[in-house]
NUMAR-810310 format. One record per residue: residue number from 1; y, x, z of N, C-alpha, C in turn. Coordinates in steps of 0.001 Angstrom, whole numbers, plus 500000, padded with zeros to 6 digits. Layout:
BEGIN
NUM Y X Z Y X Z Y X Z
...
REM end
This chain:
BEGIN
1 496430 484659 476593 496044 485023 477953 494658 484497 478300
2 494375 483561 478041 493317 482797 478035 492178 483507 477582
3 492088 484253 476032 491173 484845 476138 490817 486474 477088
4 492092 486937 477337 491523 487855 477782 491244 487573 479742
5 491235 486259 479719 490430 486041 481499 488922 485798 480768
6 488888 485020 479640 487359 484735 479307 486493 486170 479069
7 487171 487552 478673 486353 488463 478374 486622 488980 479805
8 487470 488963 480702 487271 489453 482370 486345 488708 483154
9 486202 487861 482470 485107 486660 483340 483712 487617 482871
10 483722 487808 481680 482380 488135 481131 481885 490054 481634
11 483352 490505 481633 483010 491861 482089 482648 491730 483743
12 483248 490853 484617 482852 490957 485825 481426 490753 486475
13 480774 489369 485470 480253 489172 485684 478765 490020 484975
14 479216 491361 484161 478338 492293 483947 478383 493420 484844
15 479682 493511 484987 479329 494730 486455 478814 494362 487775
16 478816 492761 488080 478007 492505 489160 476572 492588 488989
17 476511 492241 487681 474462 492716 487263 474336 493563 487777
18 474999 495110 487497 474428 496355 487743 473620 496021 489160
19 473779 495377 489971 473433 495444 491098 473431 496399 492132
20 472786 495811 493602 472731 497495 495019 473625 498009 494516
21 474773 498150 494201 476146 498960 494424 476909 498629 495907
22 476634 497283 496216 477634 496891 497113 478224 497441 498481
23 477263 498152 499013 477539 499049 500120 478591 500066 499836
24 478359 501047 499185 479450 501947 498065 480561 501746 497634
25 480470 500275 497010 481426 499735 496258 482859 499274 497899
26 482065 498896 498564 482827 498815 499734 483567 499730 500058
27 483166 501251 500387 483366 502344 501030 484381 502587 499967
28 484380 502399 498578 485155 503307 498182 486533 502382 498037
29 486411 500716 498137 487612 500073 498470 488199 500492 499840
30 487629 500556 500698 488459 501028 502019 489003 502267 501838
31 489223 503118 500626 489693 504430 500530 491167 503934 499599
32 491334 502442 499981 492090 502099 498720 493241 501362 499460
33 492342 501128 500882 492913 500348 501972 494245 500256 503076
34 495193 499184 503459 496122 500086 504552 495715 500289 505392
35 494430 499729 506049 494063 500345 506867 493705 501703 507068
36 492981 502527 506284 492925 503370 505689 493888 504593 505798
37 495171 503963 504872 496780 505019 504490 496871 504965 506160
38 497009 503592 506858 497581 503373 507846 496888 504859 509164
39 496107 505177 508719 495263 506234 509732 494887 507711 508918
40 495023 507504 507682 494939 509236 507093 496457 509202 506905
41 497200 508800 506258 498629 510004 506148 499389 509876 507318
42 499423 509285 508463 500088 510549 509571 499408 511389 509634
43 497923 511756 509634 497276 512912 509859 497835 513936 509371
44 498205 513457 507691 498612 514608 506881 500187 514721 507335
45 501428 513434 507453 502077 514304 508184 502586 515113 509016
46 501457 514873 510409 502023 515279 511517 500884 516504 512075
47 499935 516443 510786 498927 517612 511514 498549 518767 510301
48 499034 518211 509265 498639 518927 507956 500131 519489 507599
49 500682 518683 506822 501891 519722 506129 502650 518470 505597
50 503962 518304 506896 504710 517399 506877 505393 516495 505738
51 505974 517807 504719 506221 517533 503132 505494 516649 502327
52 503678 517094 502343 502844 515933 501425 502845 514723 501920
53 502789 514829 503108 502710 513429 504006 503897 512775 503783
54 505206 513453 503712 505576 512351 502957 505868 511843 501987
55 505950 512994 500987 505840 512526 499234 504162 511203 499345
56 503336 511340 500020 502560 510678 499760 502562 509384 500366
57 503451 509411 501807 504154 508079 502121 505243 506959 501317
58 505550 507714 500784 506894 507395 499665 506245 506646 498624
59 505110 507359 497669 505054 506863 496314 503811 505589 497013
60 503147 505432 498378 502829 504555 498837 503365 503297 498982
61 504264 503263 499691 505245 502126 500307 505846 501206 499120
62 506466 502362 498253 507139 501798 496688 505886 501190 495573
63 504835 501918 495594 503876 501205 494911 503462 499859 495391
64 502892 499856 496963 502846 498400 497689 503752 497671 497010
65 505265 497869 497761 506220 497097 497266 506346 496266 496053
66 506383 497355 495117 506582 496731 493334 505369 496145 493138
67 504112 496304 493688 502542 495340 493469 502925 494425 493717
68 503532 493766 495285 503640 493083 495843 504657 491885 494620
69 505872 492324 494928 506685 491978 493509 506030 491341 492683
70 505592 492101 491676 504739 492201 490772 503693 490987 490703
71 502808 490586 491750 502010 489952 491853 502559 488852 491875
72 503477 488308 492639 504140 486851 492826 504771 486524 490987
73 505268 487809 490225 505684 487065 488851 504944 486892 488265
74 503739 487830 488210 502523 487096 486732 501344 486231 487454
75 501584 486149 489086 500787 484558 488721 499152 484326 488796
76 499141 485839 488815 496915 485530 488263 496389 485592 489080
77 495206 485250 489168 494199 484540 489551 492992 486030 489809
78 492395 485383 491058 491346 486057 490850 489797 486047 490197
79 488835 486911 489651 488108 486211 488970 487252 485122 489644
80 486513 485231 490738 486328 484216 491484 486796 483360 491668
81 488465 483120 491823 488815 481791 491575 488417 481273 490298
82 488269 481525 489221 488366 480993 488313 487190 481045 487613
83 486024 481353 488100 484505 481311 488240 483363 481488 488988
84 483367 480475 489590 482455 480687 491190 481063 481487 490628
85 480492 482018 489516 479496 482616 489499 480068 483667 489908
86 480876 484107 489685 481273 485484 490017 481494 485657 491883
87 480658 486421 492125 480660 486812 493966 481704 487224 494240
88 482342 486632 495151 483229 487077 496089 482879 487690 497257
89 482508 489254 497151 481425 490181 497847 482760 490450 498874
90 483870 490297 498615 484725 490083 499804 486317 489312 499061
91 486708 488801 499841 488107 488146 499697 489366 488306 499889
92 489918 488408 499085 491986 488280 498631 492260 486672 498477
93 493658 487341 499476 494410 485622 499727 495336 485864 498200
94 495815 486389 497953 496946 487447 497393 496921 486838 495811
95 497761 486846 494883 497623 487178 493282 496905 488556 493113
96 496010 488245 492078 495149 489428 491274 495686 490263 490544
97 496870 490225 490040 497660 490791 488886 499323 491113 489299
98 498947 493294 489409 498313 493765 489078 496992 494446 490279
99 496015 494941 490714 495397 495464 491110 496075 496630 492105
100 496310 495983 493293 497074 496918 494371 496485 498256 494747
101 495386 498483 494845 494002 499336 494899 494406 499985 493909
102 494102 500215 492811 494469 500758 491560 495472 501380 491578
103 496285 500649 491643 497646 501199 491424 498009 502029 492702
104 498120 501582 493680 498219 502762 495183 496951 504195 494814
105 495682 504158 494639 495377 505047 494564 495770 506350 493537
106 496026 505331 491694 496710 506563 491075 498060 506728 491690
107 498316 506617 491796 499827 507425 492610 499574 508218 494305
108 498941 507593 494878 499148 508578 496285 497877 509790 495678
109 496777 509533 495208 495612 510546 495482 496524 511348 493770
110 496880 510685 493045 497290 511718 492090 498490 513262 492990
111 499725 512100 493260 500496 512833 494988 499838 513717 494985
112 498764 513720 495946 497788 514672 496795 497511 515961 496108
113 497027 515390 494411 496613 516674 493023 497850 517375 492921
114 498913 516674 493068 499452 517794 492065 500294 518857 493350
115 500198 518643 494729 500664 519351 495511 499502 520578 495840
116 498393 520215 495611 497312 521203 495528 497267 522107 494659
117 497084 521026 492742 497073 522277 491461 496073 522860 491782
118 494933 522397 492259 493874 522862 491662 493247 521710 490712
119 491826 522137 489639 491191 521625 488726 490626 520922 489695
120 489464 521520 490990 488842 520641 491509 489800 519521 492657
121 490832 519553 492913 491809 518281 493402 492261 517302 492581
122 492156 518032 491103 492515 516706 489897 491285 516037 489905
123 490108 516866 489767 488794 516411 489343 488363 515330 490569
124 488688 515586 491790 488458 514691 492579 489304 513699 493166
125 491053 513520 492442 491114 512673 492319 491114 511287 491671
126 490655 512185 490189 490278 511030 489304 489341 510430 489458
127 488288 510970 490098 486982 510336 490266 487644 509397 491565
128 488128 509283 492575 488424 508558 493807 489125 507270 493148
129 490030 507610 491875 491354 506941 491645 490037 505435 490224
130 489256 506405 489814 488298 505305 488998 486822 504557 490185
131 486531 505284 490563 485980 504847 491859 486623 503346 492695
132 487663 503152 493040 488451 502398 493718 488565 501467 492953
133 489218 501860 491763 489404 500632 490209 487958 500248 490376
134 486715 500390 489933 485449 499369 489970 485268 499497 490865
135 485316 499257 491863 484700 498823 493134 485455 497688 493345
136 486551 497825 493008 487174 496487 492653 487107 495180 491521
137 486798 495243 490926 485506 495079 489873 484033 494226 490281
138 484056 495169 490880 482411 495260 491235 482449 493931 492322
139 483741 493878 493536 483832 493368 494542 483967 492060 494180
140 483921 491841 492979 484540 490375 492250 486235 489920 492257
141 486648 491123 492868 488131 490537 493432 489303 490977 492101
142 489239 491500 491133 490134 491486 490102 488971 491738 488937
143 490208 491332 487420 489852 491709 486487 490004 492885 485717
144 489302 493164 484843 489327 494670 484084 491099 494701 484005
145 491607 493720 483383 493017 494128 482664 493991 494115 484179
146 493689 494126 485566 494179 493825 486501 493880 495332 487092
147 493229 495690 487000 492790 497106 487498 493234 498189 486428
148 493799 498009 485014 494379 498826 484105 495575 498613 484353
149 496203 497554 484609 497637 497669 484925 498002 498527 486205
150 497001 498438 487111 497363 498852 488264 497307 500331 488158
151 496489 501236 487385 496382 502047 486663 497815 502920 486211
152 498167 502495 485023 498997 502432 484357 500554 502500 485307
153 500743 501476 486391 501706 501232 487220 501777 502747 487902
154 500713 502987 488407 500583 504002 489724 500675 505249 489098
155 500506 505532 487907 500571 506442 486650 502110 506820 486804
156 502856 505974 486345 503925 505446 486158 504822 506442 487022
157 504491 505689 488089 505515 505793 489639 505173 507226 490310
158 503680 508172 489968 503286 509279 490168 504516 510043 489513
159 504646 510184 487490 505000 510764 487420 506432 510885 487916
160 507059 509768 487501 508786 509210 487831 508931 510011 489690
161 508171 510115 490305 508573 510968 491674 508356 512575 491478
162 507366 512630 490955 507204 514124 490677 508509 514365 490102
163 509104 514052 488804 509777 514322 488431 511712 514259 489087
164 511823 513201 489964 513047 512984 490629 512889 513793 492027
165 512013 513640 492274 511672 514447 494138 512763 515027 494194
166 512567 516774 493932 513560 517687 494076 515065 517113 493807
167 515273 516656 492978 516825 516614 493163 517532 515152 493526
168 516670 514402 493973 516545 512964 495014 517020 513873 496380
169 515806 514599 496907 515985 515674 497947 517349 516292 497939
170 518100 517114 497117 519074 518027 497259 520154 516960 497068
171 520454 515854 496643 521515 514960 496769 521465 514416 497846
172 520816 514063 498451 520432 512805 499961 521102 514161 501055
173 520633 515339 500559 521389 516887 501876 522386 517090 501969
174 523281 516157 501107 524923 516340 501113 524873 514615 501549
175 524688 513908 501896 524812 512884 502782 525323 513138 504084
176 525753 511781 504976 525410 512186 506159 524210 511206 506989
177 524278 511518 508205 523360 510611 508371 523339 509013 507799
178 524661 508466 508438 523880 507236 508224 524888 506665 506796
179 524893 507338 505766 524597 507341 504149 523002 507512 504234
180 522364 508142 504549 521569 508230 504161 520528 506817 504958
181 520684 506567 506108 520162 505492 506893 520756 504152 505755
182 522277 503806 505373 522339 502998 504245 521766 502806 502911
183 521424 504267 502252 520649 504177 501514 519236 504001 501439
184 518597 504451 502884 517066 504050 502605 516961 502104 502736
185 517986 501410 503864 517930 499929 504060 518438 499570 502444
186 519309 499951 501476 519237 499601 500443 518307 499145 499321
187 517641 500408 499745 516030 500810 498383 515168 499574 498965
188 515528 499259 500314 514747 498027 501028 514728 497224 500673
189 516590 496737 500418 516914 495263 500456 517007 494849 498968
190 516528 495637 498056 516580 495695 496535 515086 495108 496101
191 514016 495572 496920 512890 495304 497065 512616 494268 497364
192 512854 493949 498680 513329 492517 499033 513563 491266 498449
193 514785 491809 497573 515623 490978 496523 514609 490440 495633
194 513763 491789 494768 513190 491352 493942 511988 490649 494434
195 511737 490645 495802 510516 489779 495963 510722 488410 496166
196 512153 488728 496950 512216 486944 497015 512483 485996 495940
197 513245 486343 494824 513156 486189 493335 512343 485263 492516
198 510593 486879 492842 509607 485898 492685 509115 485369 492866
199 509141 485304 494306 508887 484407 495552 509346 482657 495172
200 510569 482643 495131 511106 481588 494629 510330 480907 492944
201 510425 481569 492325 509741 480900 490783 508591 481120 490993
202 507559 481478 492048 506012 481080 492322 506020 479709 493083
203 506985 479517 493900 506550 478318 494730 507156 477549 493756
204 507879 477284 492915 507656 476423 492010 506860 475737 491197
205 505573 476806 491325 504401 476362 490223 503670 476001 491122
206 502561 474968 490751 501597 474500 491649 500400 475647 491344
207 499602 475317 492178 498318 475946 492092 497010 475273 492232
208 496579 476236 490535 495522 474863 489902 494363 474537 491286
209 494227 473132 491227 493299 472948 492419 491770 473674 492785
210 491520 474065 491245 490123 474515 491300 489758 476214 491806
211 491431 476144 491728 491097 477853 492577 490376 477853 493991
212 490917 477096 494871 490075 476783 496030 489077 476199 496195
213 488542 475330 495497 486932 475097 494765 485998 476235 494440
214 486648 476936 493657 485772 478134 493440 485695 479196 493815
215 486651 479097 495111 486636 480266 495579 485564 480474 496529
216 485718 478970 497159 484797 478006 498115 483604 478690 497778
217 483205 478133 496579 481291 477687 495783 481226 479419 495665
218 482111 479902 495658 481873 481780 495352 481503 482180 496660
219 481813 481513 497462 481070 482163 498964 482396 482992 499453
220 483434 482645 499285 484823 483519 500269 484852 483216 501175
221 484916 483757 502117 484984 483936 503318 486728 483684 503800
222 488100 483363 502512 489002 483488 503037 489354 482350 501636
223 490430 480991 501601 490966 481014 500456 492221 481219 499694
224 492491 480914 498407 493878 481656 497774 494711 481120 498975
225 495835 481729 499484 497143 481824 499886 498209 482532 499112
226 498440 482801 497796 499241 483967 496990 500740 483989 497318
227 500800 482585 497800 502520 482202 497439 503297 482896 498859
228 503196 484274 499200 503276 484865 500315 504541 485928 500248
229 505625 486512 501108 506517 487753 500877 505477 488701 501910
230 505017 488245 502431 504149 489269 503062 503883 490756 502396
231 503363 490962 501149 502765 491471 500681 504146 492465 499886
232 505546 492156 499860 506715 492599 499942 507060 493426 501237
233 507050 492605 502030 507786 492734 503124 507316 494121 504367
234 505832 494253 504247 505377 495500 504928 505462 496569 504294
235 505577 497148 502629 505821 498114 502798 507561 498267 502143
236 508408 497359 502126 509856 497272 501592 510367 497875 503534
237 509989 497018 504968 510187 497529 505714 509619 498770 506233
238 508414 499158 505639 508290 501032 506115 508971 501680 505498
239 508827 501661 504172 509635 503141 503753 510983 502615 504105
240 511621 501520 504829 513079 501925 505332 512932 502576 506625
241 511809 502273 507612 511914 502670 508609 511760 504090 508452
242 511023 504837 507302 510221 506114 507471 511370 506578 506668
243 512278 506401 506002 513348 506984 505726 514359 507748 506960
244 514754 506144 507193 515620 506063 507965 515423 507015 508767
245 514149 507486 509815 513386 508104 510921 513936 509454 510288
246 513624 509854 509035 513184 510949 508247 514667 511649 508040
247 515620 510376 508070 516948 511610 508173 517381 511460 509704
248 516786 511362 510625 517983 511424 511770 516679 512551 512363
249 515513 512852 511888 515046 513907 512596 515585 515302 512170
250 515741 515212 510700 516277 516215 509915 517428 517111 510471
251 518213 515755 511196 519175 516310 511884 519247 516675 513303
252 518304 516606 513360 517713 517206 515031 516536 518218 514372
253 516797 519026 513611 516026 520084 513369 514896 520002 512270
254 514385 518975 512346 513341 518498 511544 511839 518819 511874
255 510827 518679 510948 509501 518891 511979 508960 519277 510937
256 507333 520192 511554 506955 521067 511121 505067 520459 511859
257 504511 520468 511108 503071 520265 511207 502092 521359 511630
258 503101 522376 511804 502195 523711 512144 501550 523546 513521
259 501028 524407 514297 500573 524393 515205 499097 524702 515727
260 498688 524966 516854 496970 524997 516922 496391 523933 516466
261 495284 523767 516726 494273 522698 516364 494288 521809 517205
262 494260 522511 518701 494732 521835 519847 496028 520903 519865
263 496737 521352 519517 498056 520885 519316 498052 519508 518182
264 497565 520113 517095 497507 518597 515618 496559 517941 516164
265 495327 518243 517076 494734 517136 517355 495382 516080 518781
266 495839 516460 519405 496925 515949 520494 497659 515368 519969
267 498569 515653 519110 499786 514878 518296 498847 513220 517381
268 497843 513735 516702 497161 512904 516377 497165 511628 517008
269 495936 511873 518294 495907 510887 519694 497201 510046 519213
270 498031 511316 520162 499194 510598 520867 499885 509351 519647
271 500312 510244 518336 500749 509261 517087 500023 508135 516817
272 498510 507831 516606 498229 507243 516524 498346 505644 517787
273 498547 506076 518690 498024 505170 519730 499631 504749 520044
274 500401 505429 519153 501750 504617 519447 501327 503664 517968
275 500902 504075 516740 500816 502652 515441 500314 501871 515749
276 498920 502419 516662 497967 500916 517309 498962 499966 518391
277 499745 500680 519007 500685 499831 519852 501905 498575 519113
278 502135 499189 518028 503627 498851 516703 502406 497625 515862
279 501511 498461 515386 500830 497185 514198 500372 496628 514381
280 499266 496888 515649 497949 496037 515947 498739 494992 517341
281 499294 495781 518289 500015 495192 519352 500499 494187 518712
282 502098 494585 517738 503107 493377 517564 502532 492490 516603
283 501227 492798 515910 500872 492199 515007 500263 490832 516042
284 499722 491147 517079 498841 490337 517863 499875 489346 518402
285 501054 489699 518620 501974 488846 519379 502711 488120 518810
286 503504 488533 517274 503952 487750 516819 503513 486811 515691
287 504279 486060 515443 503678 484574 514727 504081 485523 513352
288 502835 484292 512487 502382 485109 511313 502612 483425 509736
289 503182 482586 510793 503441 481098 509876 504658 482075 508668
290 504522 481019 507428 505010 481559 506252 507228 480767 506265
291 507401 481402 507082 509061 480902 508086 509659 482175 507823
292 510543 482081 508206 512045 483062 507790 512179 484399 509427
293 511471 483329 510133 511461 483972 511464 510265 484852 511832
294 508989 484442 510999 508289 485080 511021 508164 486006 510046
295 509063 486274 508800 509428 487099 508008 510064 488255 509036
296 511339 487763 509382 511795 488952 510098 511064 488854 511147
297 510424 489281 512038 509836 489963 512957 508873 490883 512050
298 508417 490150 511115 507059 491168 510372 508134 492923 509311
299 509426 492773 509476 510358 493360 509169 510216 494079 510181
300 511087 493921 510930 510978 494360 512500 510049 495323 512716
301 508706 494928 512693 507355 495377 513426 506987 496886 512011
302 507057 496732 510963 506846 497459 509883 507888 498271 509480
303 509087 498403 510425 510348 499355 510485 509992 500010 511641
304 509494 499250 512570 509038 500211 513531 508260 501540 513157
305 507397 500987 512584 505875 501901 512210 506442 503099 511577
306 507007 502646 510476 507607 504034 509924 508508 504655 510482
307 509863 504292 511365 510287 504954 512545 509528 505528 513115
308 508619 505252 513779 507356 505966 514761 506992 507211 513700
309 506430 506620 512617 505407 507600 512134 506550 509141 511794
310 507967 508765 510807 508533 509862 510645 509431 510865 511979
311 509820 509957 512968 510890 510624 513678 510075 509887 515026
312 509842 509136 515692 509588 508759 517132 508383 509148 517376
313 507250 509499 516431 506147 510172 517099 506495 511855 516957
314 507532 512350 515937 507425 514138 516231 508349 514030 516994
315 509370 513648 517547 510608 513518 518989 509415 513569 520407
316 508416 512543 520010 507795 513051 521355 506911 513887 520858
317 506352 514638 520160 505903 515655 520187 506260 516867 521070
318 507792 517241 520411 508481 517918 521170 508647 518370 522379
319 509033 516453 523003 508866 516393 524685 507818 516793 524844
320 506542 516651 524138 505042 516992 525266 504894 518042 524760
321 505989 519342 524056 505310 520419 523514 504172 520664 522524
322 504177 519595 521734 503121 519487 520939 503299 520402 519685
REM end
């Protein structure tokens, strides 16, 4: 293992040569961002075509999730921690391994390709999906083999949905509702499971002191915090909420993205300014200490969102005729 951080040390610190990337290199991490998902895919579900929006919510939430996972068992480091030459052109509290960026983009922007099937939607999402991988890179914030896993992961979880969708779909339609409300809190609490898991055998290990030294002398603006469920816990509670939402609208008819322009841009507004109320609101109010209590509320607040986003923002659609 050892050698391959010494040749990530050495590749990072050649893609930061390239130099003047950094503006760019930014832009194309925020395409990688929740802030980001958090404000383009309701667009796509509630103004574009309800279906992608949420195949592309789905292989989202589950990719977060298993990163999240993921990150607490292998433990790594970012390259900046572990060589203050290397710039920390911006900062992760988080484990480096695997590359959340990476891995969320091949899977949602792949999503996006193959509901299109065109050459130029593949062509542009590979370029978005390698784009995101070095800029991450570039940002100092992971290593080459951290951005291939993430790769590889999001690869992974693209095809495994493409391939289950449809008949995931036609089994869950012989459910009833709340089978199906049990099964999405399941896929949750499995997630969960496995985070707290690793949650548990991370806080066991100490953390070498010099990570916060060098994260310091690297110029971060934030230092390691990794030993976190956080990074579990927001998207293990959306896709239950956006499940959950997703069969009790179904059964009130279900929803449809059609409409004027007038109309998807109204719904927009309105959807949005209920997430800014759910993420940014409850985010502002409730406590964010690393406690059991502040676990569940951050549950709470991220079941909301996806409630809102699948079923409580098109219910009021409805009411306002949208």
């Amino acid at each position: 293992m050892e050698s391959i951080i010494q040749f990530g040390i050495a590749f990072s610190l050649w893609v930061q040569g390239l130099g003047w990337l950094e503006l760019p290199m930014r832009g194309f991490t925020f395409l990688g961002s929740e802030e980001f998902f958090l404000f383009v895919l309701p667009i796509v579900y509630w103004c574009v075509d309800a279906g992608l929006g949420l195949r592309m919510g789905v292989i989202l939430l589950f990719n977060g999730a298993l990163n999240g996972v993921l990150k607490l068992a292998f433990f790594g480091p970012r390259p900046y921690w572990v060589n203050p030459q290397i710039k920390a052109l911006t900062a992760e509290t988080s484990f480096g391994v695997p590359s959340g960026h990476a891995q969320v983009a091949a899977g949602l922007w792949g999503m996006a390709a193959s509901q299109v099937g065109r050459f130029w939607a593949w062509a542009a999402a590979v370029f978005l999906v390698l784009m995101i991988g070095f800029s991450r890179l570039y940002l100092g914030v992971h290593f080459l083999h951290d951005v291939l896993l993430g790769w590889l992961l999001g690869a992974l979880t693209l095809w495994a949905t493409l391939k289950l969708w449809q008949r995931a779909a036609a089994w869950l339609k012989t459910k009833s509702l709340g089978q199906q409300v049990g099964l999405a809190f399941l896929l949750s609490a499995l997630l969960l499971v496995a985070g707290a898991l690793a949650f548990g055998a991370a806080r066991k290990m100490p953390l070498p002191a010099e990570w916060a030294a060098n994260a310091r002398a690297a110029g971060a603006e934030e230092l390691p915090a990794p030993v976190t469920l956080n990074g579990v816990i927001s998207p293990a509670a959306t896709v239950f909420g956006l499940l959950a939402g997703l069969a009790w609208i179904q059964m009130h008819g279900g929803f449809s993205a059609g409409g004027t322009l007038k109309q998807r841009l109204l719904r927009f507004l309105v959807g949005l300014l209920g997430i800014a109320v759910l993420w940014y609101g409850l985010g502002a109010i409730f406590p964010r200490q690393e406690e059991i209590i502040s676990y569940a509320l951050r549950y709470l607040r991220y079941t909301l969102v996806g409630v809102w986003i699948s079923a409580g923002a098109p219910w009021l659609f409805g009411r306002l005729k949208l």
